[in-house]
FIKOLTOR-279296 format. One line per 3 residues: number of its first residue (from 1); their letters; for each residue x, y, z of C-alpha. Coordinates in steps of 0.1 Angstrom, whole numbers. Example, Ala and Ser with C-alpha at 12.3 -4.5 7.8 and 13.67 -1.06 7.14 Angstrom:
2
1> as> 123/-45/78 ~ 137/-11/71
***
This chain:
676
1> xxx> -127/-238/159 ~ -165/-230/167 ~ -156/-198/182
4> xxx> -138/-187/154 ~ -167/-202/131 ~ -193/-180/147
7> xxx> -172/-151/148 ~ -168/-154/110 ~ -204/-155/107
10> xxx> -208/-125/130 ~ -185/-107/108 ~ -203/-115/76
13> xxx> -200/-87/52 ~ -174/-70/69 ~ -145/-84/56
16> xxx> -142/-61/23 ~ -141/-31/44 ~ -103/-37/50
19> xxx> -97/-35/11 ~ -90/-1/12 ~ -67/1/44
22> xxx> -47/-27/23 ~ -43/-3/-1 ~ -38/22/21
25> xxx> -8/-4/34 ~ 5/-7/2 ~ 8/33/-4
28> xxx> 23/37/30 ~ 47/8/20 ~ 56/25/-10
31> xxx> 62/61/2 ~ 82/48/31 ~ 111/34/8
34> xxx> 146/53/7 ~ 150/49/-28 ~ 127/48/-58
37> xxx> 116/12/-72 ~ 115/1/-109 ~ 85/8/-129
40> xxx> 78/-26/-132 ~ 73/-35/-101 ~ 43/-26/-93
43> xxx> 28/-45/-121 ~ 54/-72/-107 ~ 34/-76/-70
46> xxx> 0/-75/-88 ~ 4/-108/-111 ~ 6/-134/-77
49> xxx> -28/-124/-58 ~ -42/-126/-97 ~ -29/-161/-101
52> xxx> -34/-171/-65 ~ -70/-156/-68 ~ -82/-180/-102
55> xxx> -70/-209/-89 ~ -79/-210/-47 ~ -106/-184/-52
58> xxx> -132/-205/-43 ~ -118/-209/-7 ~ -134/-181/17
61> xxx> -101/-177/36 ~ -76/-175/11 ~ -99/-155/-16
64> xxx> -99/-128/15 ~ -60/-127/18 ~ -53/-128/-17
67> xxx> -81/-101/-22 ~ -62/-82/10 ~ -29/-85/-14
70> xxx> -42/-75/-42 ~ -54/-43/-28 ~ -20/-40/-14
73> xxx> -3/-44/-49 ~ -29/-21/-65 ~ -21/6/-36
76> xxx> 17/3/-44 ~ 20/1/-79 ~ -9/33/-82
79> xxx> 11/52/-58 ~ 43/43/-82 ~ 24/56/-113
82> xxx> 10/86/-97 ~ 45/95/-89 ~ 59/91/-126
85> xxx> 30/107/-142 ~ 42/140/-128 ~ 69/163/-142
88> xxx> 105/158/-125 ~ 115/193/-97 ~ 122/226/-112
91> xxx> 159/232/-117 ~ 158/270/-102 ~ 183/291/-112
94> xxx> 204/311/-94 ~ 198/347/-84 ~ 171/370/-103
97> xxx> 151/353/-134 ~ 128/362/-164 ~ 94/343/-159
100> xxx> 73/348/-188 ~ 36/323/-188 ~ 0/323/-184
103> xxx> -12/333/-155 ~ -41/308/-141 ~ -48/321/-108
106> xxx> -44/354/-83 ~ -46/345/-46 ~ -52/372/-24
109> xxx> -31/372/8 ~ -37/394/38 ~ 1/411/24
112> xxx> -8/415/-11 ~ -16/394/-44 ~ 3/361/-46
115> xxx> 3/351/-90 ~ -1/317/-100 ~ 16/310/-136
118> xxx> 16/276/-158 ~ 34/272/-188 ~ 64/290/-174
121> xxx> 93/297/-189 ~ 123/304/-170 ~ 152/324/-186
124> xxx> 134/311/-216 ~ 138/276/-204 ~ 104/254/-204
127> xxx> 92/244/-174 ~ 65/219/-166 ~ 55/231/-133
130> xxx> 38/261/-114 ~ 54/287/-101 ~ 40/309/-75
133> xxx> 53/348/-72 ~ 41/374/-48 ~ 37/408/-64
136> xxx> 51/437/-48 ~ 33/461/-24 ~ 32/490/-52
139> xxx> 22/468/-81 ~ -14/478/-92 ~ -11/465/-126
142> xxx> -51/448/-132 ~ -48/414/-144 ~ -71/387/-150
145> xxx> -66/349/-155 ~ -59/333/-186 ~ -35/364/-194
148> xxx> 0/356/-208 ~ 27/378/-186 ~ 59/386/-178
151> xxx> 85/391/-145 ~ 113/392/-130 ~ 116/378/-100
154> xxx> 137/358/-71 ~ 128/320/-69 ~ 134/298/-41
157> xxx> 130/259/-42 ~ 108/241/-16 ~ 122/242/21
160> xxx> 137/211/36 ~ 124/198/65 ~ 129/218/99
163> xxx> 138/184/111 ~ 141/147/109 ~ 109/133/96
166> xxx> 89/172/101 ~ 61/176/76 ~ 79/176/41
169> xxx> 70/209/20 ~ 87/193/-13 ~ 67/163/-11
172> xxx> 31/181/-11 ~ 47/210/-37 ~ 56/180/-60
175> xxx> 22/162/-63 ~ 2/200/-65 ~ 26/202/-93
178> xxx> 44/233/-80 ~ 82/236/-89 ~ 87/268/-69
181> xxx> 81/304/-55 ~ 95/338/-46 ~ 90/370/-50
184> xxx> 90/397/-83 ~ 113/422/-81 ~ 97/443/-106
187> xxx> 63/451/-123 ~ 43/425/-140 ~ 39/432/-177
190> xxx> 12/422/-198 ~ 24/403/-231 ~ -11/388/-241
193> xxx> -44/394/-232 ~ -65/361/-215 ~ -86/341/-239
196> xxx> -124/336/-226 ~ -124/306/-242 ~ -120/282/-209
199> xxx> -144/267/-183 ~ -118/271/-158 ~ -106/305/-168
202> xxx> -145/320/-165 ~ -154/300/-129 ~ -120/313/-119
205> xxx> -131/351/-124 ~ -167/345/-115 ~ -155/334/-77
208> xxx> -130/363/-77 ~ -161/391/-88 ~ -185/364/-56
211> xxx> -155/375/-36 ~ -149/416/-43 ~ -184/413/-38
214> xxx> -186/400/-2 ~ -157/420/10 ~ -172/453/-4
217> xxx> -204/446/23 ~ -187/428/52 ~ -152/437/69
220> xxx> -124/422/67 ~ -123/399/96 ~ -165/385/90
223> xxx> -156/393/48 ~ -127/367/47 ~ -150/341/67
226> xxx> -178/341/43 ~ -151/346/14 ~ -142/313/20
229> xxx> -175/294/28 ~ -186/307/-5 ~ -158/307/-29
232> xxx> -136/282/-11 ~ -108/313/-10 ~ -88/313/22
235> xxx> -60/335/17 ~ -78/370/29 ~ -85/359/63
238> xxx> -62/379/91 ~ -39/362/105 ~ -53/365/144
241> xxx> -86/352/132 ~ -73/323/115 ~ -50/317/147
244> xxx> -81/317/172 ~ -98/294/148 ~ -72/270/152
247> xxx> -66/272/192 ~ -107/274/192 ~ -103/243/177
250> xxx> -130/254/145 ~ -101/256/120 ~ -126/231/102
253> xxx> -149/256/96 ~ -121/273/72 ~ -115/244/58
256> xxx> -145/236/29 ~ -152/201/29 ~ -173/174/39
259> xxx> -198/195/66 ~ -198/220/42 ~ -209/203/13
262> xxx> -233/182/39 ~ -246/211/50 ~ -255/226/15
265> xxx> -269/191/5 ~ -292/186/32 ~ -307/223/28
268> xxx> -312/216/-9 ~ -328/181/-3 ~ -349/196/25
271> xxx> -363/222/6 ~ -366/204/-29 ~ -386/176/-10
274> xxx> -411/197/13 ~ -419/219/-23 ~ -422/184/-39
277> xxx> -448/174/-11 ~ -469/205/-11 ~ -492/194/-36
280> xxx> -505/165/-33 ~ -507/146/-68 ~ -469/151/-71
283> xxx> -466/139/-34 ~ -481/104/-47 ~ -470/98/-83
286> xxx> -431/114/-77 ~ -404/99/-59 ~ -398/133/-40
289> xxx> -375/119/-18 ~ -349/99/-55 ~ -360/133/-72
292> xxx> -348/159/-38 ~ -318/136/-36 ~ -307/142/-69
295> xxx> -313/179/-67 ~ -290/182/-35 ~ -264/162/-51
298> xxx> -265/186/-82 ~ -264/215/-58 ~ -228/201/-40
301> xxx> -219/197/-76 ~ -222/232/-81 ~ -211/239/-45
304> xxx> -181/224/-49 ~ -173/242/-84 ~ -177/273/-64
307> xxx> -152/267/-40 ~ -124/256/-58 ~ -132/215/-61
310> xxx> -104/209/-41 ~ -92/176/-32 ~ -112/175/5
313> xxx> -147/182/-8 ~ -143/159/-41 ~ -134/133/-19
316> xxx> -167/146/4 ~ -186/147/-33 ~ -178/113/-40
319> xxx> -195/103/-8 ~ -224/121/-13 ~ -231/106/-49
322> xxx> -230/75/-33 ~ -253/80/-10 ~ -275/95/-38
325> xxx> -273/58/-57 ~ -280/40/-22 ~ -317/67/-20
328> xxx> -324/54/-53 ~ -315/22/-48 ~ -331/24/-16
331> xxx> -307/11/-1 ~ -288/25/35 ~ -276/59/25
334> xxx> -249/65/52 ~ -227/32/58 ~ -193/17/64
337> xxx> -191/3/23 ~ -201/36/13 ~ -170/49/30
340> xxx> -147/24/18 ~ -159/28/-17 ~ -152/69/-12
343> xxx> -116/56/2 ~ -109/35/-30 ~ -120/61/-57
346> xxx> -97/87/-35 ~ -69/64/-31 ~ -71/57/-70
349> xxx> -67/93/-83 ~ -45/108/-58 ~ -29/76/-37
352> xxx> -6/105/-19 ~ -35/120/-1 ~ -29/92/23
355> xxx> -3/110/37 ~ -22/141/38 ~ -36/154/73
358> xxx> -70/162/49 ~ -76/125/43 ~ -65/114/74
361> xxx> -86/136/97 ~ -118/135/78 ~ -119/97/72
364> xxx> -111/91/105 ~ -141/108/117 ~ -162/103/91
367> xxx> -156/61/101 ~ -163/70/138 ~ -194/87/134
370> xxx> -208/60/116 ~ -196/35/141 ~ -206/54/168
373> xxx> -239/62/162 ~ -244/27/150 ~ -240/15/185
376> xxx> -257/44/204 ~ -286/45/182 ~ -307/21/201
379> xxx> -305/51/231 ~ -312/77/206 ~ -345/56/195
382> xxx> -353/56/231 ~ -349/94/236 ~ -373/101/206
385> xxx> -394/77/215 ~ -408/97/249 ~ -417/127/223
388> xxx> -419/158/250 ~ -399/189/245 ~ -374/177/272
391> xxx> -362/146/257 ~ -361/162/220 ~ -337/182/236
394> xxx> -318/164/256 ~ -315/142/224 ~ -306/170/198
397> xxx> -276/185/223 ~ -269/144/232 ~ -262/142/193
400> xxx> -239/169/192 ~ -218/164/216 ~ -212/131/206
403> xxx> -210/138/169 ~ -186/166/183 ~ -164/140/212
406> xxx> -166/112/179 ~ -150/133/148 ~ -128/149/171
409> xxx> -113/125/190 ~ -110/100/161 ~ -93/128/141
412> xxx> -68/143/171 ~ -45/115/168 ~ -38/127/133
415> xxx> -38/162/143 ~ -10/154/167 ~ 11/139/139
418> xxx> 4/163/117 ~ 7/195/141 ~ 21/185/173
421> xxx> -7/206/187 ~ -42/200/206 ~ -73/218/212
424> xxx> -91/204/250 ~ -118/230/244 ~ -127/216/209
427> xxx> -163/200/222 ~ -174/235/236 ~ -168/257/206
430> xxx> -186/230/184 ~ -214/227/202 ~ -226/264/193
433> xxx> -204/271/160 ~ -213/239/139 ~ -251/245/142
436> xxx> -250/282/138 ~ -228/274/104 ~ -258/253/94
439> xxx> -289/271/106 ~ -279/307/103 ~ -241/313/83
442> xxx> -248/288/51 ~ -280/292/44 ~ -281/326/43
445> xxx> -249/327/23 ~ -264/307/-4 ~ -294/333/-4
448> xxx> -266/356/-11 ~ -253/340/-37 ~ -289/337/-56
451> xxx> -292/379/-46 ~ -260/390/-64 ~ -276/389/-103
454> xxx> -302/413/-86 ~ -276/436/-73 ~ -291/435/-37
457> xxx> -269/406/-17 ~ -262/432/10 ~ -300/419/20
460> xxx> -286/386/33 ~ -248/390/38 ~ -254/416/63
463> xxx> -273/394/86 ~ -250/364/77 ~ -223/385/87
466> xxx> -238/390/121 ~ -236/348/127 ~ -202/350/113
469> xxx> -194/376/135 ~ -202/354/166 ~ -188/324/155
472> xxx> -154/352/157 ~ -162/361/189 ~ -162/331/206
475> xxx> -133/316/189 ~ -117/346/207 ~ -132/337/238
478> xxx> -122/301/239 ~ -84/309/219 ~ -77/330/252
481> xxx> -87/305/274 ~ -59/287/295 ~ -42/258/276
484> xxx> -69/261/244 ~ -40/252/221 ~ -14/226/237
487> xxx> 22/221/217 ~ 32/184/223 ~ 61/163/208
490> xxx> 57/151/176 ~ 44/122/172 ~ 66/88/150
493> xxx> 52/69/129 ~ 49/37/146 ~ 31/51/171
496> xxx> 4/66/146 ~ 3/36/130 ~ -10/15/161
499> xxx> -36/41/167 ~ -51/38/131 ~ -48/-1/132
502> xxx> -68/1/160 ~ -99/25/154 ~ -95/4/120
505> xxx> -107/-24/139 ~ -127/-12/169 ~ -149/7/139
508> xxx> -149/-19/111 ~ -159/-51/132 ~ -193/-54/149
511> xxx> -189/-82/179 ~ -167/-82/207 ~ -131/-87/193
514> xxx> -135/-56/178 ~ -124/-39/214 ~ -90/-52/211
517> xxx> -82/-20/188 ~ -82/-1/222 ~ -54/-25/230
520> xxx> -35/-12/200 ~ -46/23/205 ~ -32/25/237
523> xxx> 0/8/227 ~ 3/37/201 ~ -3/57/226
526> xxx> 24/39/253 ~ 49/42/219 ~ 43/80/216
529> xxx> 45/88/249 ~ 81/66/256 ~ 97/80/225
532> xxx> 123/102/236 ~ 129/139/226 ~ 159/147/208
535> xxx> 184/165/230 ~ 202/185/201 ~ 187/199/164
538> xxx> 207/214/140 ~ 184/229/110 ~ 193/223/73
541> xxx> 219/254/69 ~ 229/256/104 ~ 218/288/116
544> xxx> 198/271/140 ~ 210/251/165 ~ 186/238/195
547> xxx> 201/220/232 ~ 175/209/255 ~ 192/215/288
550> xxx> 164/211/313 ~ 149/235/326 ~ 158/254/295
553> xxx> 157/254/257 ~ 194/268/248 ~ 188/286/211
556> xxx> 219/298/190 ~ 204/315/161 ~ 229/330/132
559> xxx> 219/357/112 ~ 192/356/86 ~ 179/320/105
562> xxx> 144/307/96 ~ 117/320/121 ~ 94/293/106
565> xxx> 120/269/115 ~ 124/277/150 ~ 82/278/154
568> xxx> 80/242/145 ~ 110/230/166 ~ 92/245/198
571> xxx> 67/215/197 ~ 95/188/199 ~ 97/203/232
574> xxx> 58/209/239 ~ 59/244/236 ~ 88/253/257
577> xxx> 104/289/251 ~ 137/293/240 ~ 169/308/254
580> xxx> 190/328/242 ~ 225/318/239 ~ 241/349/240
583> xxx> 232/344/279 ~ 262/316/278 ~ 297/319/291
586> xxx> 319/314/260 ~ 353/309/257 ~ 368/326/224
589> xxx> 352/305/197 ~ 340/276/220 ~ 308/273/239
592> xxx> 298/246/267 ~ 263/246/274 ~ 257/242/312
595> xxx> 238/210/333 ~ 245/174/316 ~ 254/188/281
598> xxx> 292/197/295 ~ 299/169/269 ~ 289/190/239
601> xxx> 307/219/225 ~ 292/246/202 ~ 320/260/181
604> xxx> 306/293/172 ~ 334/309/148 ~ 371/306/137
607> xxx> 400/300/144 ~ 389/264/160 ~ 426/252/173
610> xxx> 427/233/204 ~ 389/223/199 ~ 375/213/237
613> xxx> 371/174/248 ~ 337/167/239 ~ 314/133/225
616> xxx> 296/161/202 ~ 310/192/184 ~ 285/217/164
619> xxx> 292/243/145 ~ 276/272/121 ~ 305/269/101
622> xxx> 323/245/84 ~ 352/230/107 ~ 371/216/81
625> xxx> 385/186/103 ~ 395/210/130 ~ 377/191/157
628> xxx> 378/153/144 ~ 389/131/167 ~ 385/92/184
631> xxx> 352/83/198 ~ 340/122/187 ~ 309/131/164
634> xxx> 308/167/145 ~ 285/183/131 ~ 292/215/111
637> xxx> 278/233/80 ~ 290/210/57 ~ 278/180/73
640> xxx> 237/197/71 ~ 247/205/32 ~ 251/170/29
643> xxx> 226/157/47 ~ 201/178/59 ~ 185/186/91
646> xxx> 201/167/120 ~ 189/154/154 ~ 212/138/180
649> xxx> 206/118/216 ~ 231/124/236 ~ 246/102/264
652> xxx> 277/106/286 ~ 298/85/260 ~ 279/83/226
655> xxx> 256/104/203 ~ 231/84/181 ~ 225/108/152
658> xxx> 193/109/127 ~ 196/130/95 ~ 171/140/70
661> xxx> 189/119/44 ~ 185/92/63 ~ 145/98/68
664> xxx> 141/108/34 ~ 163/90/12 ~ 164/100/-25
667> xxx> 130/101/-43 ~ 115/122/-69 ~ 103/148/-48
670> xxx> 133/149/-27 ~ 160/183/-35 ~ 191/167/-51
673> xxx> 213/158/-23 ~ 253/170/-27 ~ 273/142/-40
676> x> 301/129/-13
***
């Protein structure tokens, strides 16, 4: 009893920092269900930690587990909410349509002009949601948000998974409030002119003339880059750019958030407080340093408006007015309450962001830089403290690096279940692209900006295109490098779930138990790596099908198959190429792949008498009951239609199958599925 005595007293103060990963708990809890709960419910869960806190909520221990429930509740019954607030899916009809609506943005793509429009109305039929259309190539109609128009066009719903429990487009599309997209198959026509009369409507077009401006000094490849650091577009960027970024592992620099807006805060403060210190009256009788914070934090204001205040650098925003109250409280600016504080506001507004790789990845890093340096800053004190050119910089690239090994180690776990993909090489690149963003790219960019009323930005985009231009160059470099971007298996949830349990608690406790989240981290880790590969996938219309038949991928494609489906399936198998079927010996409709998989027939086209012995039948095409039989598992076109996206394991006598029904269930961002 002592010992756990003094650790509770060790641990003083850091026992509300795991109110928001209840809530967290409570969101995941809720998300995870097959089926949707009753609106009640949520209300329901929140009235017995209420209770339980006014009458035992003078006891330390159980005010911090009913506190620890609460949050839990609040986290499910806010995820519920969010969920009914928003408009039910788009019923898209078949074949061509008449859109007619307000257009409220134009995102430029490296193929053309993609519209957004609100207020739609399809086939004169009100919808609720957005609805995205890509203009075609010869299109040059000039149009301008806020405008109402017209369309015809083709409209597809969200894609189905690629796979059993693959990232879920529908999900994220039904929380951005988008009910669905395609392409026009005529010119747009003007049927109203925009009305000026909107905040929106006028930052809109101001980042779109920031934009046409930057591209008409910089090319295309350096243009897109500092299109995006200053307006927060992304879709101009080239695709081979944006792909070295990624195996370069700086595909944070393309996405604006948290350094970003650090970045452009810390110029700001550092400027506003050395002009605030030059004379020497104001240096006494102002609080320069409460006044300089509160001019950065109006400049990431501003910042963020620029570039879209999307839901990564809000949630960056919020953490940076917080550490503007703790400057003028004087209080620590940077700290772990700060965080969670950021976590609960997030978690309150948009509870889904959770499951988003945005929140995951930057809070994860975010909680082990602060941990991190927390414990090596007695070394970094010590570094400083010797004051000769040497040890300032050993202790400037020593703070990089780890800064650099810190975010992006905390963050790769996520990355993996979010991407199945890696970047070894990611340490290197940042050690030369994040300070050249901050020193050289930003704040010349932001000189830019202030240059454009004079007519004369070239002045500093120019040189700022030069930086750019490097960073470009040596995410080439390091893209082409051997294994810079490694496909592994994807990773389940359990196994993600240990990992964040444990930086939880290696980062949010201060003495010694606090290393047994290494334990969990590497059971997470033990979890991923024991979790077997499916052997067969079948994708959501069948014209995929997938055998791994070592030392081979076997791939029988059908016409008019998903390439975007086949991309993602190459990470269940880390990477590995595909083969072709066609290089199989087939006999009339039936096909036997070769090695251990001489127990699975592929039935490839009629007529399917006398189907093959076999513990697994596929099929493109519905079978119809050709090939049922005792002890025998098919799957065919109809059984995809009804279920989804299948995966099977596959032993000498029995298949285990997994279908996206079964992941997914049926929830309000889930497609319909086909009644039985």
């Amino acid at each position: 009893m002592q010992g756990f005595a003094a650790w509770i007293e060790a641990e003083r103060g850091r026992f509300v920092l795991w109110l928001p990963v209840a809530m967290a708990s409570g969101i995941l809890v809720y998300f995870d269900l097959k089926s949707e709960p009753p609106i009640w419910l949520g209300l329901v869960l929140l009235l017995p930690p209420l209770l339980g806190l006014a009458v035992f909520g003078r006891h330390p221990g159980a005010r911090l587990i009913l506190a620890l429930l609460l949050f839990a509740a609040l986290g499910f019954a806010r995820a519920e909410w969010r969920t009914a607030s928003e408009p039910p899916l788009t019923t898209i009809p078949y074949g061509a349509v008449a859109i007619t609506g307000r257009l409220t943005a134009i995102d430029l793509l490296p193929s053309g002009r993609r519209l957004s429009i609100g207020r739609a109305r399809l086939d004169d039929v009100p919808d609720a949601r957005l609805i995205h259309i890509k203009l075609r190539d010869d299109d040059a109609i000039i149009l301008q948000p806020g405008a109402e128009i017209a369309v015809r066009a083709l409209l597809f719903k969200p894609e189905r998974p690629a796979y059993p429990g693959a990232w879920d487009a529908g999900r994220d599309a039904f929380f951005s409030g988008l009910g669905g997209s395609g392409f026009a198959l005529g010119d747009v026509s003007v049927t109203a002119p925009p009305r000026h009369d909107g905040f929106a409507v006028w930052l809109r077009g101001l980042r779109e003339e920031i934009a046409e401006n930057i591209m008409l000094v910089l090319p295309i490849p350096t243009g897109s880059v500092a299109v995006t650091l200053l307006t927060g577009f992304q879709q101009e960027m080239p695709g081979p750019e944006r792909q070295s970024f990624i195996a370069a592992g700086l595909a944070h620099l393309l996405a604006v958030a948290g350094l970003h807006v650090g970045i452009v805060m810390g110029l700001f403060f550092a400027g506003a407080r050395y002009l605030l210190t030059r004379n020497e009256i104001a240096a006494l009788r102002l609080p320069s340093k409460a006044l300089a914070a509160i001019i950065a934090l109006g400049a990431g204001v501003a910042y963020a408006a620029l570039t879209g205040a999307h839901l990564p650098i809000l949630r960056s925003l919020a953490m940076a007015g917080l550490v503007t109250l703790a400057v003028l409280a004087k209080r620590q600016a940077v700290s772990l309450r700060g965080l969670s504080l950021a976590a609960i506001a997030i978690m309150l507004v948009t509870p889904e962001a959770v499951l988003g790789v945005s929140f995951q990845m930057s809070f994860s890093a975010v909680l082990a830089l602060i941990a991190g340096h927390a414990a090596a800053r007695r070394w970094f004190y010590r570094l400083h403290e010797k004051n000769t050119a040497r040890h300032w910089a050993l202790g400037h690239v020593s703070a990089l690096f780890i800064t650099s090994l810190l975010a992006g180690g905390a963050s790769m776990p996520f990355a993996v279940f979010q991407f199945q993909q890696i970047q070894p090489y990611w340490i290197l690149a940042n050690l030369v692209a994040v300070p050249l963003t901050a020193l050289w790219v930003l704040p010349l960019g932001l000189l830019a900006l202030g240059l454009m009323p004079l007519g004369v930005p070239f002045l500093a985009l120019i040189p700022m295109g030069w930086g750019i231009g490097l960073i470009v160059w040596l995410a080439g470099v390091i893209s082409a490098w051997p294994g810079a971007m490694l496909d592994i298996k994807p990773m389940s949830g359990l196994a993600i779930l240990l990992i964040a349990a444990g930086l939880a608690w290696l980062c949010l406790w201060r003495s010694g138990p606090k290393f047994l989240g290494l334990a969990a981290m590497l059971a997470g880790l033990l979890v991923y790596v024991a979790s077997p590969r499916p052997d067969v996938l079948v994708s959501s219309d069948a014209r995929l099908i997938a055998l791994a038949s070592a030392p081979e991928i076997i791939l029988f494609r059908q016409k008019k198959a998903a390439s975007f489906i086949a991309m993602q399936w190459r990470a269940v198998w880390n990477g590995d190429a595909f083969t072709p079927a066609d290089t199989l010996q087939c006999t009339g409709a039936f096909c036997r792949p070769p090695s251990r998989f001489d127990n699975i027939v592929v039935a490839l086209g009629p007529p399917f008498a006398h189907c093959p012995q076999a513990v697994l039948v596929i099929s493109p095409q519905p079978l119809r009951g050709a090939c049922d039989g005792q002890g025998r598992v098919v799957v065919d076109r109809f059984t995809v239609w009804r279920d989804g996206a299948v995966a099977a394991w596959v032993s000498r006598t029995t298949v285990r199958l997994l279908t996206d029904r079964a992941v997914q269930g049926s929830r309000p961002w889930v497609l319909p599925w086909p009644a039985p």
